[in-house]
N, C-alpha and C positions, 0 to 999 in steps of 0.2 A: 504493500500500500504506500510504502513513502518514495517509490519509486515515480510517479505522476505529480506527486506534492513535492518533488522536489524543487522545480523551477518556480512555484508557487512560494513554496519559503527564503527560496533565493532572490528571487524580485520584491519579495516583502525587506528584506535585509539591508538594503538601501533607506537611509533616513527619509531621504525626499520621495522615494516612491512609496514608503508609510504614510506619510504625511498626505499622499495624493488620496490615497488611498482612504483613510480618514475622512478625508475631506467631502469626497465623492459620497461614502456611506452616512456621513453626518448632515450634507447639505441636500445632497441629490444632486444630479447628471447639473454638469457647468460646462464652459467655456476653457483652452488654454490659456486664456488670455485671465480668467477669471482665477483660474487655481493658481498662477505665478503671483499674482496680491496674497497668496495664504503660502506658499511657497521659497524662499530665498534663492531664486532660478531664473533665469534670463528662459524668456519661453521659447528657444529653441532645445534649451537645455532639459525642460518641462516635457515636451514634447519626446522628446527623445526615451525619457521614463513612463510615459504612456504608450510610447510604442511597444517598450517592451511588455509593460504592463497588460497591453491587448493580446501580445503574442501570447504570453499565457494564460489566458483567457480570463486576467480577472477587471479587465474594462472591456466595453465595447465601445464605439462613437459613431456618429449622422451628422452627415454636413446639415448645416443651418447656414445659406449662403454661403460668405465666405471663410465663415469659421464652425470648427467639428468641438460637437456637444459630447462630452464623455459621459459616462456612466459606469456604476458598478456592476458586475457579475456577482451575484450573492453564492453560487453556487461554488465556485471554488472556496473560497472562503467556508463557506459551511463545512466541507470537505478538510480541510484543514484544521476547523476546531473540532471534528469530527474525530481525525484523529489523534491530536493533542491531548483530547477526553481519556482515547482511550491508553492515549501513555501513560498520564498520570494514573490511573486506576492501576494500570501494571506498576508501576512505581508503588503505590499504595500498598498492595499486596508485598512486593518485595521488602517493604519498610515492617510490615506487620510481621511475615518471616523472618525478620532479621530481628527484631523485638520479640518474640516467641522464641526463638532460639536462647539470644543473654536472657531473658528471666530466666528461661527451664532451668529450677534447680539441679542441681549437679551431683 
């Protein structure tokens, strides 16, 4: 499973592609031009972390004349705290084995 989520977690790892990313989910589908004001980016720079951003499918964008409307992908994202969940829960278990283990008296 973390074989598909890996370019997901790699494009997320980028401050300013979080921040896009954020932005997109907190305000709703914008402008390039609009997310470099929430952004520290010259919007070619902007654009360039949307691109990849779309490549792995967590934006899509529609020309609006002559500027492209971005938007979130919920789906990857769900996908990824998906399996975050289920890390932690293995985590969990392994912490509870390893606390079962040092009390068993001895």
């Amino acid at each position: 499973m973390t074989e598909p989520l890996s370019p997901v977690f790699n494009a997320l790892g980028d401050p300013n592609r979080l921040r896009i990313v954020t932005r997109l989910c907190d305000g709703g589908p914008c402008s390039t031009v609009a997310l470099t004001q929430v952004i520290p980016v010259s919007r070619q720079a902007a654009t360039k972390h949307l691109l990849l951003l779309e490549a792995v499918g967590l934006v899509t964008s529609d020309r609006k004349g002559r500027e492209r409307i971005w938007r979130i992908q919920p789906e990857p994202l769900a996908d990824a705290s998906e399996y975050l969940s289920a890390l932690s829960k293995r985590w969990d278990r392994a912490i509870d084995r390893l606390r079962a283990f040092v009390e068993e008296p001895q």
